[in-house]
C-alpha positions in Angstrom: 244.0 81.1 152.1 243.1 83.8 149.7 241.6 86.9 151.4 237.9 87.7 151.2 238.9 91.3 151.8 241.7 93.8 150.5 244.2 93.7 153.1 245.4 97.1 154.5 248.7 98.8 153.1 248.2 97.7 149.1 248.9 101.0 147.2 250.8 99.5 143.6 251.5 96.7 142.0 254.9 96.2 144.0 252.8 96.0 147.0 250.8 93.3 145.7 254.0 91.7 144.9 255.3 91.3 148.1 252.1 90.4 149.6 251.7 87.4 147.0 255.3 85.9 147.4 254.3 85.7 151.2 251.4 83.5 150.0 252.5 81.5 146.9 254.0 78.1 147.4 257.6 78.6 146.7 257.5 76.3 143.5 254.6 78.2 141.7 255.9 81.1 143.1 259.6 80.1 140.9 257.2 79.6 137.7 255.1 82.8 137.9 258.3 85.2 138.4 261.0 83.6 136.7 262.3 84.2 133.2 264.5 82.6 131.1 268.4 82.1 131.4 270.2 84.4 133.2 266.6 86.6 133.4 268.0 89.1 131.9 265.2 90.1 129.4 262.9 89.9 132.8 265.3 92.4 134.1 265.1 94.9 131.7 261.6 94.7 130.8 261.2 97.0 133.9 264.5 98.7 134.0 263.8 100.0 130.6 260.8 102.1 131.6 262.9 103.3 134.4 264.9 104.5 132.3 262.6 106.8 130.0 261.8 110.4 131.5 258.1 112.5 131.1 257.8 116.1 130.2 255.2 117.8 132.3 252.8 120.0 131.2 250.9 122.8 133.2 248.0 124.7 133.0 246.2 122.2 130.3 242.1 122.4 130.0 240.5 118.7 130.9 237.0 118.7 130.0 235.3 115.6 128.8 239.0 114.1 130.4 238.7 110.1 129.6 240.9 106.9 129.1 238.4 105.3 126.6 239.7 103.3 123.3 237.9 101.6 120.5 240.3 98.0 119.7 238.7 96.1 116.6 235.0 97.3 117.3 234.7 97.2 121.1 234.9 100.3 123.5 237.6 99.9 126.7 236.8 102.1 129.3 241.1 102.2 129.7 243.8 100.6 127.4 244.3 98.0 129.9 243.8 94.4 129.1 244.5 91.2 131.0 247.3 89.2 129.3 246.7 85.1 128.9 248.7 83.7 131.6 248.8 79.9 132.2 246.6 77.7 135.6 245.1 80.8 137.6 244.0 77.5 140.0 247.9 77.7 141.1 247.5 81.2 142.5 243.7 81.1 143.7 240.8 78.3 144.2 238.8 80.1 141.4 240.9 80.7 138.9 240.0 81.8 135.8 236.5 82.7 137.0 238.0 84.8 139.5 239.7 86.4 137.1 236.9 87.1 134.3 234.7 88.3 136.7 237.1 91.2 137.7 237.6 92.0 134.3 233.8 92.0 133.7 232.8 94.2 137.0 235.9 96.8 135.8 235.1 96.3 132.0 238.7 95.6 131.4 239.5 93.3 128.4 240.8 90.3 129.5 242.7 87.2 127.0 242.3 83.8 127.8 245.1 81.0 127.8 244.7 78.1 126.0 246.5 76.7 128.9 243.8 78.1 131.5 243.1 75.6 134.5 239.3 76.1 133.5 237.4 75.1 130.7 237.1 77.9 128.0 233.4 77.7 127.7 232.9 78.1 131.1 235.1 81.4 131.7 232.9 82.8 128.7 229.5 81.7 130.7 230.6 83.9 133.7 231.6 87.0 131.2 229.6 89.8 131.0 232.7 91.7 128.4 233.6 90.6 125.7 236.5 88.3 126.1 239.6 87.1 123.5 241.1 83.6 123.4 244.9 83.4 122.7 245.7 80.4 121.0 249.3 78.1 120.6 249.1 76.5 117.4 249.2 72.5 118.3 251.0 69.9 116.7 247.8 68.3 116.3 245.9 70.5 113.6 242.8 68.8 113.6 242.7 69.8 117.1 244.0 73.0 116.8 241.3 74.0 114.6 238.3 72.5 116.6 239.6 74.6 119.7 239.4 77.7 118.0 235.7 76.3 116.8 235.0 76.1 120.7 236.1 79.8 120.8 233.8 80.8 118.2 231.2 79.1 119.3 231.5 80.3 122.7 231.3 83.8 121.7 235.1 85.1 122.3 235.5 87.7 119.9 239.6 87.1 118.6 242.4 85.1 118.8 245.5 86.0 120.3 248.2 84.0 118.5 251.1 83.8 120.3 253.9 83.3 117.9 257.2 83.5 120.2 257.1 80.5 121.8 257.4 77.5 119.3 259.5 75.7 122.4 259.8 76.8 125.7 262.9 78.7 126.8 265.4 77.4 129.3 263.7 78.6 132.5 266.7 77.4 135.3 264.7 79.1 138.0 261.8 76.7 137.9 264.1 73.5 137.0 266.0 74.5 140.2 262.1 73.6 142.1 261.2 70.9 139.9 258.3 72.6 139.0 255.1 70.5 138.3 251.5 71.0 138.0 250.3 69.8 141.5 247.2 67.0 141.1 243.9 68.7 140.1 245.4 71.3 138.0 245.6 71.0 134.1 245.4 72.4 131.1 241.7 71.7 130.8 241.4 72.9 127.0 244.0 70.8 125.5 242.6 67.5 126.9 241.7 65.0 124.4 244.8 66.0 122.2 247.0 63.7 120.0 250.2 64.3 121.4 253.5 63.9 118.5 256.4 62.2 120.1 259.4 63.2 120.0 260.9 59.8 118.4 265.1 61.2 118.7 267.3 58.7 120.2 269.9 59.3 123.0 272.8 60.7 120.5 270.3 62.7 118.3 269.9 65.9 119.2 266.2 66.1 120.7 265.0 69.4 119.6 266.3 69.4 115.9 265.7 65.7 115.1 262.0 66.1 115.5 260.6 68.7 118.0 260.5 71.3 115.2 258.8 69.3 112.5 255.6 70.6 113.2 256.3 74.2 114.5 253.9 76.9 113.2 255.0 78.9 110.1 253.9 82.1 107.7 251.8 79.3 106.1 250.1 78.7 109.2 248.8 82.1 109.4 246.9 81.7 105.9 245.4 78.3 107.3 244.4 80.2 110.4 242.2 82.6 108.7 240.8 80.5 106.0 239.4 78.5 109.3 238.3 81.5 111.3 236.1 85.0 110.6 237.8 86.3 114.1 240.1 88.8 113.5 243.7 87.7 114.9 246.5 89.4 116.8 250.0 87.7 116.7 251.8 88.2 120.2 255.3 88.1 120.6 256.4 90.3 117.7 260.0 91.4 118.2 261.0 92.5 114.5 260.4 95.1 111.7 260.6 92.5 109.4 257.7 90.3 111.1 255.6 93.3 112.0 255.2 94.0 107.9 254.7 90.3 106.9 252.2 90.0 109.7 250.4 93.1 108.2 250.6 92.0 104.3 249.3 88.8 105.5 246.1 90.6 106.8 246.7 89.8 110.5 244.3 92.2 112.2 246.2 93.7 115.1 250.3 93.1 116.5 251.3 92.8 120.4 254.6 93.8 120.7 256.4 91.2 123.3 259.3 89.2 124.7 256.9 86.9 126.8 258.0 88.3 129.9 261.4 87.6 129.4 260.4 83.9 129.5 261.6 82.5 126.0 265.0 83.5 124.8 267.0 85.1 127.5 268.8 89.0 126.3 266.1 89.9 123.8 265.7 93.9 124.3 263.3 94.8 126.9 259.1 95.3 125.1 259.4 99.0 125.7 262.3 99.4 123.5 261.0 97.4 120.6 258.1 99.1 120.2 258.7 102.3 118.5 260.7 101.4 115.8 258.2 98.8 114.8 255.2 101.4 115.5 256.9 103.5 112.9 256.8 100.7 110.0 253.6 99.7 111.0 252.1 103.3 110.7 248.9 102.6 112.5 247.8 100.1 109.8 246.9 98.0 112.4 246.5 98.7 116.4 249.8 97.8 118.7 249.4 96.5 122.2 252.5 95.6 124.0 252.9 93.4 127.1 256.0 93.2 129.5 257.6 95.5 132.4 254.4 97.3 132.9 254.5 98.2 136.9 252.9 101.8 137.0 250.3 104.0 135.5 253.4 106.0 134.2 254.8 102.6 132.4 251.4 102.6 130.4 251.6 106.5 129.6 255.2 105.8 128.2 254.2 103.0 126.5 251.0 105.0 124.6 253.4 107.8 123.5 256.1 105.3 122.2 253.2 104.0 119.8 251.1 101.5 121.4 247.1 101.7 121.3 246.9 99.4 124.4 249.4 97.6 126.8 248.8 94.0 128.6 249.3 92.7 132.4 250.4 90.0 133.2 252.2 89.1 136.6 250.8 92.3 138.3 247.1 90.9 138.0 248.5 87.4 139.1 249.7 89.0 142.2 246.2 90.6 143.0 244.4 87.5 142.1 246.9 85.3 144.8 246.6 88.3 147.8 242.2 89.0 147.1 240.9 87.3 144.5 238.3 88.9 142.1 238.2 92.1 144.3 242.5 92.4 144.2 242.2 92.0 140.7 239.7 94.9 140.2 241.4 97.1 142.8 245.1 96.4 140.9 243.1 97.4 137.9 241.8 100.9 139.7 245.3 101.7 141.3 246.9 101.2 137.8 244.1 103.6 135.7 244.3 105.8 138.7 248.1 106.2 137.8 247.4 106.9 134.3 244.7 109.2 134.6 247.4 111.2 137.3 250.6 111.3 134.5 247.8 112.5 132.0 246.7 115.5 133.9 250.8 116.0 134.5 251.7 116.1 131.2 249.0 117.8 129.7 246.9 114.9 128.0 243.2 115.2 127.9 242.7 111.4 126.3 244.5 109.1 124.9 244.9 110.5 121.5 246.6 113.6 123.1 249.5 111.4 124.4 252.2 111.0 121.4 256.4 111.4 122.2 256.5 114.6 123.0 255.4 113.7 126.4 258.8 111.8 126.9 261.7 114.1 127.8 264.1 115.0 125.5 267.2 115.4 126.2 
């Protein structure tokens, strides 16, 4: 059972880790953590930040000291946001509404899955902060379109498009468990869906004889804003090259990402993709990034390397398994606490003072 409380001896995110796997049936414990392949992108995700050293300051002035950001017309009290991750129900009786109403109490943005165990109307009731829905482009595009009608309508205010995932990497850890969704836990939003069969027979291959045919392209980007005034982020940006046809086709913000290492297996780790693209993208548009993110430090790094915000994923799952609402808030406030300490260190009085000169040369 989830605790009511914040048990004693949580100090970071790696403590929450280990207090969750204690808690999380084994199987949805092997979907949460695992990556694809060998989990080698996982691996490096974190080992990259690891890598990459801070210069400290001394001596700096911090008057009017603050973590706020403005990202497309709303003020964040730290660039923190809660990344969509799929069925909170498999990780706490509350879910979603668990989740949102940490987010809400903190002020932290939070993105919601279209594969959420819980209606996406109803996690919008219990919001009090404005909220974003990320969106996987369906097969069915009639449907497609009437969910991100619902997200209007209920008053989220974009859509995350995640673009990385047109089929789903070969995750061995979780077809080791057999993972499936136990009864009474579904994604809620997608009911009601035509679903395309696959129609390849035993010596065709079944991805390219007729999985793909109705994959999301360029073209669907157009399509998604001639049905939509919300602006749109694409997650799972990897390239250059996709970075600048994402910004001459008007997309209204990038999140650089691997998807947790959870697609295709030796892609670079988030951390190291991101500058190169931040330098083509020139602050046209605002960068978040999502994977490896582990400490306050992770989130500094990933600020000077060009990003205007960062995402969380597993961490936040952790804290919603171990406590609920109140581990997700208190995750939240060890994690800001962590920035706000590597600021003072190295001499940043907000966000705007942090650029690469606080990463060590050598």
């Amino acid at each position: 059972m989830p605790y009511s409380i914040i048990p004693p001896q949580l100090f970071s995110v790696e403590d929450y880790e280990k207090s969750a796997a204690k808690m999380i049936d084994h199987v949805a414990w092997s979907y949460l953590v695992g990556g694809s392949g060998d989990e080698l992108t996982l691996d490096w995700n974190k080992q990259a930040f690891q890598r990459i050293q801070l210069q400290g300051r001394v001596l700096s002035g911090f008057e009017g000291a603050n973590t706020k950001l403005s990202l497309l017309g709303n003020t964040l009290p730290f660039p923190i946001l809660l990344a969509p991750v799929a069925w909170h129900k498999l990780f706490h009786k509350e879910g979603e509404l668990a989740t949102v109403q940490a987010a809400s109490a903190i002020g932290a943005g939070m993105v919601v899955s279209t594969m959420a165990s819980t209606l996406l109307e109803e996690v919008a009731e219990h919001a009090t902060k404005p909220l974003w829905f990320q969106l996987y482009i369906q097969a069915d595009r009639m449907f497609t379109a009437e969910l991100v009608k619902r997200a209007e309508l209920a008053g989220y205010k974009a859509l995350v498009l995640t673009v990385d995932a047109p089929i789903s990497g070969v995750r061995n850890r979780e077809q080791r468990v057999n993972f499936r969704l136990p009864q009474g836990i579904s994604s809620v939003n997608l009911q009601g869906m035509q679903v395309v069969n696959n129609t390849a027979n035993l010596l065709e291959s079944p991805l390219f004889s007729g999985q793909l045919a109705n994959v999301p392209t360029w073209q669907d980007i157009e399509w998604l804003q001639s049905i939509t005034s919300l602006p749109i982020l694409l997650k799972g940006i990897t390239s250059v090259e996709d970075a600048e046809q994402a910004i001459q086709l008007g997309v209204n913000g990038l999140i650089i990402s691997n998807h947790g290492g959870r697609v295709l297996d030796t892609l670079p780790a988030a951390i190291d993709l991101l500058p190169r693209i931040a330098e083509q993208v020139a602050g046209r548009v605002p960068i978040l990034m999502d994977g490896g993110i582990r400490r306050g430090t992770d989130i500094l790094k990933a600020v000077a390397l060009g990003a205007n915000a960062v995402l969380i994923g597993r961490p936040y799952i952790y804290a919603l398994a171990v406590a609920g609402a109140v581990g997700v808030v208190h995750l939240l406030n060890i994690l800001r606490a962590e920035l706000e300490a590597a600021m003072v260190l190295t001499g940043c009085r907000t966000l705007a003072d942090i650029n690469p000169t606080v990463v060590w040369q050598s």
